[in-house]
Phi, psi and omega in degrees: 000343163313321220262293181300348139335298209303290171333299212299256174014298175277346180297296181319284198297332188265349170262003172283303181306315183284329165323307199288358177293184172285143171305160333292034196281318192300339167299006187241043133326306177277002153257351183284297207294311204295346180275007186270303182351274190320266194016288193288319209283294191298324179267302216327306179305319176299324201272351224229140142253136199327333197289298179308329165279329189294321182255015125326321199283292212295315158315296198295336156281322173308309178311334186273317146324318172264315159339302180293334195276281158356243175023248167341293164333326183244007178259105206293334157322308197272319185321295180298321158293011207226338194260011171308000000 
């Protein structure tokens, strides 16, 4: 799992550079992020075994899952529905 840190890591550093140019370069931001998609699907597997991707996938749904439940949970409308 260093090693997919590691990816993580740099990826965060290369739209932190391009953010950080001089204009209009920071506009392809929203184009860096749509290339981390391939990123995952096409390199990952090789460097990766599906076991190991799957349960990145699966840590960051739970995080995301608990994240929404938080939420809900402090939102005082759904707080009273939730207590049906």
């Amino acid at each position: 799992m260093h090693l997919f840190t590691t990816i993580q890591i740099l990826c965060l550093i290369l739209l932190w550079v391009v953010k950080s140019m001089p204009s209009p370069i920071p506009l392809a931001v929203p184009f860096i992020l749509i290339l981390l998609v391939p990123l995952r699907f096409l390199v990952l597997p090789y460097l990766f075994t599906p076991k190991e991707l799957k349960t990145v996938r699966l840590i960051w749904l739970f995080l995301l899952t608990l994240r929404y439940s938080i939420i809900l949970i402090g939102n005082s409308e759904l707080t009273v529905v939730n207590n049906f």
